[in-house]
Structures are given as C-alpha cells and as structure tokens.
N, C-alpha and C positions, 0 to 999 in steps of 0.2 A: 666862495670858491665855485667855479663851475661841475658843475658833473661831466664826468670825461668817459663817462662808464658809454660800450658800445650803445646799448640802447637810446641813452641820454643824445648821444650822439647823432645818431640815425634820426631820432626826433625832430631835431633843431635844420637837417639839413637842406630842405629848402629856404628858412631863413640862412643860411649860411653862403646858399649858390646865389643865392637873390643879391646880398651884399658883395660877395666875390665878383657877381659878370655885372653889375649893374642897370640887369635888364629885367623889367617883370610883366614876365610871360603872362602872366592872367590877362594880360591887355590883348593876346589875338587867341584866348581862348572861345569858343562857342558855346553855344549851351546844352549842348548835345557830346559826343564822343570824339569830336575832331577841334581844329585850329586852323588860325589863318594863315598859312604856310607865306603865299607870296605876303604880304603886308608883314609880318615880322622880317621875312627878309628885304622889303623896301626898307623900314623904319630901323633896323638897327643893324644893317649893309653899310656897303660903298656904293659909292654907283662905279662903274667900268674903270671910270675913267680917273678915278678918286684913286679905285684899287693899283691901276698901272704908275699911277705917282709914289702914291706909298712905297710899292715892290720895288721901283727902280731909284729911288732914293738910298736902298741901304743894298743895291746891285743884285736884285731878287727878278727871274725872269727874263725872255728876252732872249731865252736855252735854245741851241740849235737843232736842226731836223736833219740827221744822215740817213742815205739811204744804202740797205743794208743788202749790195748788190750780191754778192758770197750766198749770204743765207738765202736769197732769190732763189737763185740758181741751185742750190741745195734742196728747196722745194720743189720747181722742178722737174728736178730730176726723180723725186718720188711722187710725181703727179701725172696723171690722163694727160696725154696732148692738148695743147693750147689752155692748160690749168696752170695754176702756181702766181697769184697777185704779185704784185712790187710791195717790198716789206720794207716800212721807214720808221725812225723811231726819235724821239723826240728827248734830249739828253738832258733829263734834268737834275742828271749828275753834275750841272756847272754854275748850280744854284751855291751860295754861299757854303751852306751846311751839307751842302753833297744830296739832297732829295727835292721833289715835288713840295714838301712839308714846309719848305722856306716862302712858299706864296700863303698858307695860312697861317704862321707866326710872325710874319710880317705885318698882317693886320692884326692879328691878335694883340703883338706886343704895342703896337703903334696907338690901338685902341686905349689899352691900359695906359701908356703913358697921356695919352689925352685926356684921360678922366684923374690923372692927378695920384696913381698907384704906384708903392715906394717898387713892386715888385711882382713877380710874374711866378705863379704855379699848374706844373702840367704833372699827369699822370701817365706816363705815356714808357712802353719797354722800346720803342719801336723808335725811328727817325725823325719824329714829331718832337723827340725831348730836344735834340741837338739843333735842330731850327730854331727852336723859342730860347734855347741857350745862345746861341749863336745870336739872334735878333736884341735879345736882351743886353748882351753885350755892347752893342752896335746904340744901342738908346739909354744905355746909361741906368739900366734897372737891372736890382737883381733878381738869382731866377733858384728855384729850386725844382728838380725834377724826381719825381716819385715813381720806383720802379716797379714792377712785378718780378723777380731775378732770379728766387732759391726756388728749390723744393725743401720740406723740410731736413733734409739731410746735409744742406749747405751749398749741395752742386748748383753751380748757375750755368746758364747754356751761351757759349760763346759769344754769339750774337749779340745778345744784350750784353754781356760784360764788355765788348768791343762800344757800343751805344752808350755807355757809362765813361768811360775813358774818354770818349769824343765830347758829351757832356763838359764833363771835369775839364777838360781843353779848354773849355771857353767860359768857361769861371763858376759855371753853375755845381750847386750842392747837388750831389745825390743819395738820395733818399731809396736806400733797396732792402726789400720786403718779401716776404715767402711769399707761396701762391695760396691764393682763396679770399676771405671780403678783407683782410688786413688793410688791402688795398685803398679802399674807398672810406675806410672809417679815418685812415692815417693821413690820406689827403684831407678830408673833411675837417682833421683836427688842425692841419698844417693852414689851412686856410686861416680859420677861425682865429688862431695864434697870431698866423705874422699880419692877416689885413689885406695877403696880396692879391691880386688878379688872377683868377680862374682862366688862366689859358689855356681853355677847353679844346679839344677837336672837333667838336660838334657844335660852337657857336654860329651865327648868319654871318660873322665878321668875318672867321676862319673859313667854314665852308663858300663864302662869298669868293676870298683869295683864290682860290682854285679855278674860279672863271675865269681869270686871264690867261691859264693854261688852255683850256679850251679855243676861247677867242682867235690867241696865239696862233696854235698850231692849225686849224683853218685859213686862216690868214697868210702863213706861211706854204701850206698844202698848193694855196691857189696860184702864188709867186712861182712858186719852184716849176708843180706842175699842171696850172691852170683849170684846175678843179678840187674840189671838196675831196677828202678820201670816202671810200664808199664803205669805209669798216675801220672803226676807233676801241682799241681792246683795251681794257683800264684793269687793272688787279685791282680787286676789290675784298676789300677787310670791315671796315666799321661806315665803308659807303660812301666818304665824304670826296675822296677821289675822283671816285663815276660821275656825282650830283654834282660838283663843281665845274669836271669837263664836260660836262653834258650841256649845262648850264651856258656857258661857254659857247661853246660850239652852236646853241641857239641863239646867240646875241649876235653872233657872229652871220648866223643866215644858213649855217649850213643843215637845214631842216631835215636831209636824204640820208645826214650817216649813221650808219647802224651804231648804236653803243653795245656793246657787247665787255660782257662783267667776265674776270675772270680769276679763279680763288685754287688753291692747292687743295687736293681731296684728304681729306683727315678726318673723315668720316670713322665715329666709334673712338673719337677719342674727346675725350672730356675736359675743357681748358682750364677748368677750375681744381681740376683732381690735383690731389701731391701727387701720387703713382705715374701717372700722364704727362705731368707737366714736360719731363725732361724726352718723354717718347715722342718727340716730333721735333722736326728738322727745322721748322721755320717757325718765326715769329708773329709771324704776320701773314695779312694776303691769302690767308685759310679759310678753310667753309667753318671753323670753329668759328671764328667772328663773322663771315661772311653771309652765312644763312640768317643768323638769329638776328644781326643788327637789317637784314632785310626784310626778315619779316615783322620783327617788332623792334625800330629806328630808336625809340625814346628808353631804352634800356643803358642809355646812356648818364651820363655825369651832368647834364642839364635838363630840365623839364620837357624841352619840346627839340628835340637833336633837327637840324637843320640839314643832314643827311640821309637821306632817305632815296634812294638809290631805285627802289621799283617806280617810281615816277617816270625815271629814263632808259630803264634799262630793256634793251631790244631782246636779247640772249643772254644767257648765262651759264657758262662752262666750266669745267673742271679740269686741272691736269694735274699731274701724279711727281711727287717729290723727286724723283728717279730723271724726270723729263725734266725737272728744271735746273737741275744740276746738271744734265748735259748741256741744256740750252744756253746754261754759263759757260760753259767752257767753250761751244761751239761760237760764241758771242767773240770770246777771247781770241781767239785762235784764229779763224776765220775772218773775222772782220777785224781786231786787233783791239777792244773797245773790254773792256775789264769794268766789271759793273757789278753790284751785289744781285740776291736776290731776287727782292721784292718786283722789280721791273722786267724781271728775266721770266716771273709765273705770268705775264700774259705775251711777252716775246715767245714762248712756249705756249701758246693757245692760238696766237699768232699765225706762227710758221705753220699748223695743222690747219689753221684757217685761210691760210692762202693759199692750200693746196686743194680746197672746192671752187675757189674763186677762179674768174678767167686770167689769162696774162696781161688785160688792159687794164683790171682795176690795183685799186690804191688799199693798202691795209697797214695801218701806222700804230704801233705800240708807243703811246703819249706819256712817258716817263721811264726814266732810269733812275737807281741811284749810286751813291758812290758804296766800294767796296775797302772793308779794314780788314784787322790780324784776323778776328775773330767771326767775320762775314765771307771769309774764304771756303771752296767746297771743303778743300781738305779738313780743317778743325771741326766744320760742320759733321762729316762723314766719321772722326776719330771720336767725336763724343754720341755718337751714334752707334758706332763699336762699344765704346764703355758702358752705355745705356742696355748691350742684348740684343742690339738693332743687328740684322744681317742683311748685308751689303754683297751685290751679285748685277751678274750683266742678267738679260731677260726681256721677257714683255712687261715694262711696264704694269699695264692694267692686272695682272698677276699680283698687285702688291697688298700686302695687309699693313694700314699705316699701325706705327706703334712694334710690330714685328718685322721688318724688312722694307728695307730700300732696292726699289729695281730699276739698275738705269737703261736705256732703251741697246738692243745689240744692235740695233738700226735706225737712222732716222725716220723711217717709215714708220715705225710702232710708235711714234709720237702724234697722239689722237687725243685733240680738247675732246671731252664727253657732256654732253648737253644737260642741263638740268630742266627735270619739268618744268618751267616756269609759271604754267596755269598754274600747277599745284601750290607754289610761292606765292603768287597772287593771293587764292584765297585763305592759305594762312596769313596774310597782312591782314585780313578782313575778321579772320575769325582771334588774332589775337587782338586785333582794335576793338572787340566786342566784351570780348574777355577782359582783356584786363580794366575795362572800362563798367564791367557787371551789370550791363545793360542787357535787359530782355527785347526789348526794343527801340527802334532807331526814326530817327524822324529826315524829312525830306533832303536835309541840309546834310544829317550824318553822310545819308546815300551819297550827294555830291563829293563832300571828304573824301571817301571810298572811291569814287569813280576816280580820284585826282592820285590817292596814293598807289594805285593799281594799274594805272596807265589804260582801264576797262572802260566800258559802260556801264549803262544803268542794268540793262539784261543779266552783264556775267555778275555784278554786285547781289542786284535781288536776289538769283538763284542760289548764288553762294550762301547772304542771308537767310533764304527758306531752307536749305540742308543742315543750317545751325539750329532751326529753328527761331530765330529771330523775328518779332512781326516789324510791317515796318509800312 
C-alpha cells in the first residue's frame, strides 16, 4: 500500500510531476541558482508555426480586434486636449471555451495526447479548467479539473461555481476543495492514481500557446492600422498571459510596444486564508497572485514555471474592484460587447492609460472572456453583501479591499496606480537568492538575474550587495 499521508505525499512529488508532464527539468538546470529558460522552451515548445496548426485544428485563435470607438471618446472627454489613445481590444471571448486559456490547453491537451496519455489534470478555479475540458473533449481524453471553491463553512463564490458548471458542460469531473494546501496534495494524489497528464499552466508547451496571441494581434494591429500598437495591457495573475503575449509580439517584430501588466489591487488580503477567501470579488487577475508569482515564478505546480512575466514587463499597474465593475458595464452598454471580468481589469487600466497617451497612438487590451450566471456584476456584488462587503458610489482609490467596494461616481476617478517596479525587480533577485540558500553567486547566476529582471549587470550587483550576497 502506498503511503497517502500528506507528508508521504509532498515527498514523492517531484517524482510524481516528472511522470505526469514528461519532461525533466534537471536537463536545463545550471549549477548555480538559475536555468536555461530559452532552451527548455526551444526543446519542449512548439515552434510558431507548429502552435498555429495545433490551435486552429480544434478552431483555437484567429479572435478578432474591435475597436472600442465609445469608450475612445469617453476618454476623451476626461483627457487634456489632444490626449485620449484609440482603445482596441482583442476578443478572445470567441475562442471555443470563451478565454485566451483555449491557446494554452490546446497545446497542453494535444501534447498529452501525443505522448500516449489515457487523460488530462488541471488545477485551475479560473478559465484555464474549461479550456482543457473543452480541448479534452475535442481529442477524445478524459479530463478532471481540481478546484479551490469553499471556505470552510461551505460557501463557494459564484464565479468559480459558474467555472464548474461550464466544466461539467463538457464532460469533465470536478474536483472542488476548501481553501489552503488541500489543494495541491489532492491534485498530486489525483495524478499519481489515474497516470494522467499534468495539464499545468505553467508548462513551455502552454505558456508557448499564448504566443500566437501575441503574434496575432501585431499582425492584425498593422492590417487594420499599419503600425504596431504603441501600448499592449495584459491582466496579469500567475504571468503566463503577459510572457506568452510578450513573447508573441517579439516574434512578430513588434520590438517598441510597451507591455504593461495589469492586476486588481487586493492588497491585505491573504489568498490562502479561510476568513479571506470569500472577501474578494475576483478570482483571478489580482495582486494576490500577481505580485508573488512575479517575484518568485517557480512557486508553481512544475519545477521551473515557464512564466515569468518580469522578463517582459515594461509597467505594472493596479486598478480597484470598484473600477472594474464599472468598466463591465461601461463595456456593455457603450460598446454593446458583454464580457466577464478578468479582460475588463486591464480594459480598466487601459481606459486610464490612454488618457496620458496622445490621440494618434494605439493602446489594445489583448483578451476578453466570456461572461456566465455566476460571472455577472450583479451575483458578484450580492455575495459581496452576504460576505459584509459594503457597496457605495465614491472615489475608487478610498477602497479597503475585503471591507468595501467603491465604484467610480465618475469616469475620471478611474486611475491604473503604478507599482514600483525597481522594487519588484529586486525582490525576483532577492527571493532567487533565498530560496536557493545561497550566500553567493557566481558569474553565470549574475547573467540569470540580469535575464529574469529585464536589468543589467549594475542594478543586479547592487541589489546583490544590499543582500549581502558576494559574487
């Protein structure tokens, strides 16, 4: 009999993700504190043009770019004369499974059926499950999806139970779990049991799928209107997003456009808490996930996450629960386009961002997704009330997340808020150090550093001397 005990467990589970993704990382490790980033993603990718076959064999990609003339003009009018960019967005609400998420389960799933796997496992509360459900169906494997859903009291938050239902839609089991490690030991056990494929979010094969997003909407930008966009805003949660469209968008040539990350502020509130869990509006696309998987990538379900987001990322902004719920509705209403979420926190980062910009340039929010029962403002807002959340017009930036929701009394008060970035930087440096227990680093680490930082050798070293680190 196996030992199933959590420890027992925890033990075994890099043999366990080894046999699940069938890839072993020790081969682009170094001998120092880093890895060989591009070479894992050459040797167990697609190439471009591999992935655009994959995606458009089971109708993944290939999403159109509207431009979002209303909300233009809505900016605007709360902008400095001759301010307010052209705001386009990129609908990849019309991907199978309603997300961006259908270009990385499409390789994922495609991968596992190539290596001869009866079946496909994700962990995922977010739109990632219903992609790889959805793919999975489409290739003839089954899929189980493992969620993160209750608090301990039972309540689960619309959102995901709406992400379970669409699941179940397309054949897949789900698997739903309180909040805290239940998570990852139950996956780890699911694995081990059925034999299936780790249909990670963080593999090179999944984060690879997202380069054709990128590519894409470059490609598209220049047809419509014969230049690059000069600003690409991505919500960013666990990274794989940003690093894919980024990605992208450098294959593609377009070298000048700013990437800019952008995550719902939920600052003080703790994703892992039972108390917390149900105190916050969104699932995703938060600085909960957004910060930590930025600064330390491999915190992930695979040894070396293929998402790693400060490599690309130009800027990194904040906006406020309050604003993205208006930015829903103003999406609806205004433009006529009914969308959930997750695409609407940097369409709201967006719209504040193309009111510094001038009236000639281009600024494109590069995903949407679809909206259900339980991704609508309203249920979101009613179990916000249940929770003790208080719900008010206001500024915005007034909000305490976890006690109140404030949606903007004006569109003018919709302001993305800049995150220090240097200071993000050298946390990637200082948790690469750490959790690597290294007192010192040798020439090769320095270069790792310089790559995962987007810095040089100067801002590394220094960073390394205030650790104290020799090197």
């Amino acid at each position: 009999m196996r030992d199933n005990s959590y420890q027992a467990v925890m033990s075994r589970r890099n043999e366990i993700m080894k046999k699940a993704i069938g890839i072993d990382y020790a081969t682009f490790e170094n001998q120092g504190i880093g890895f060989d980033y591009e070479k894992m993603m050459r040797e167990t990718g697609y190439t471009l043009e591999e992935m655009q076959k994959i995606q458009g064999e089971t109708g993944v990609g290939n999403t159109p770019i509207f431009e979002l003339k209303n909300l233009t003009a809505l900016a605007r009018k709360c902008s400095e004369k001759g301010k307010g960019a052209r705001i386009f967005i990129k609908d990849e609400g019309g991907n199978p499974s309603g997300s961006f998420k259908a270009r990385r389960a499409a390789n994922a799933v495609y991968h596992a059926k190539k290596l001869g796997y009866k079946g496909v496992i994700a962990a995922t509360s977010g739109n990632y499950g219903a992609a790889v459900a959805s793919q999975a169906a489409m290739q003839g494997l089954k899929c189980i999806i493992v969620q993160e859903t209750f608090d301990s009291k039972g309540k689960g938050q619309p959102e995901i139970v709406e992400k379970a239902r669409k699941c179940e839609a397309y054949g897949a089991e789900v698997v739903q779990l309180t909040v805290g490690p239940e998570l990852f030991y139950q996956f780890l056990i699911l694995l081990e049991e059925t034999g299936y494929f780790n249909a990670s979010l963080y593999t090179p094969f999944g984060i690879a799928g997202v380069e054709t997003l990128g590519y894409e909407l470059a490609l598209q930008m220049r047809e419509r209107v014969g230049k690059d966009p000069d600003v690409v805003v991505c919500t960013n949660a666990g990274g794989g997003n940003l690093t894919g469209t980024a990605r992208g968008l450098k294959k593609a040539g377009a070298t000048d456009t700013l990437v800019v990350g952008a995550s719902v502020d939920l600052s003080g509130l703790h994703m892992a808490s039972d108390g917390q869990f149900n105190k916050k509006s969104f699932t995703t696309g938060h600085t909960g996930f957004g910060l930590p998987f930025a600064t330390y990538p491999d915190r992930s379900d695979v040894p070396r996450s293929a998402a790693r987001p400060m490599r690309y990322l130009d800027r990194y902004v904040t906006v406020t629960q309050g604003e993205v719920f208006y930015m829903t509705e103003a999406l609806a209403q205004i433009e006529g386009l009914e969308r959930g979420p997750a695409g609407n926190t940097s369409l709201a980062a967006a719209f504040s961002i193309a009111r510094e910009l001038g009236e000639d340039q281009i600024i494109i929010v590069q995903e949407t997704e679809y909206t259900g029962a339980g991704k609508h403002i309203q249920p979101q807002l009613s179990f916000a009330r249940e929770n003790g959340i208080e719900i008010k017009f206001g500024n915005p930036k007034d909000q305490t997340p976890g006690v109140n929701i404030i949606l903007p009394e004006h569109p003018n008060l919709i302001q993305a808020i800049d995150l220090d970035i240097v200071k993000i930087k050298k946390s990637v440096v200082k948790n690469a150090v750490h959790n690597n227990q290294v007192d010192s680093v040798s020439e090769e680490d320095i270069q790792f550093l310089i790559d995962e930082t987007n810095t040089d050798r100067a801002f590394v070293t220094e960073t390394l001397s205030e650790l104290g680190i020799k090197y």
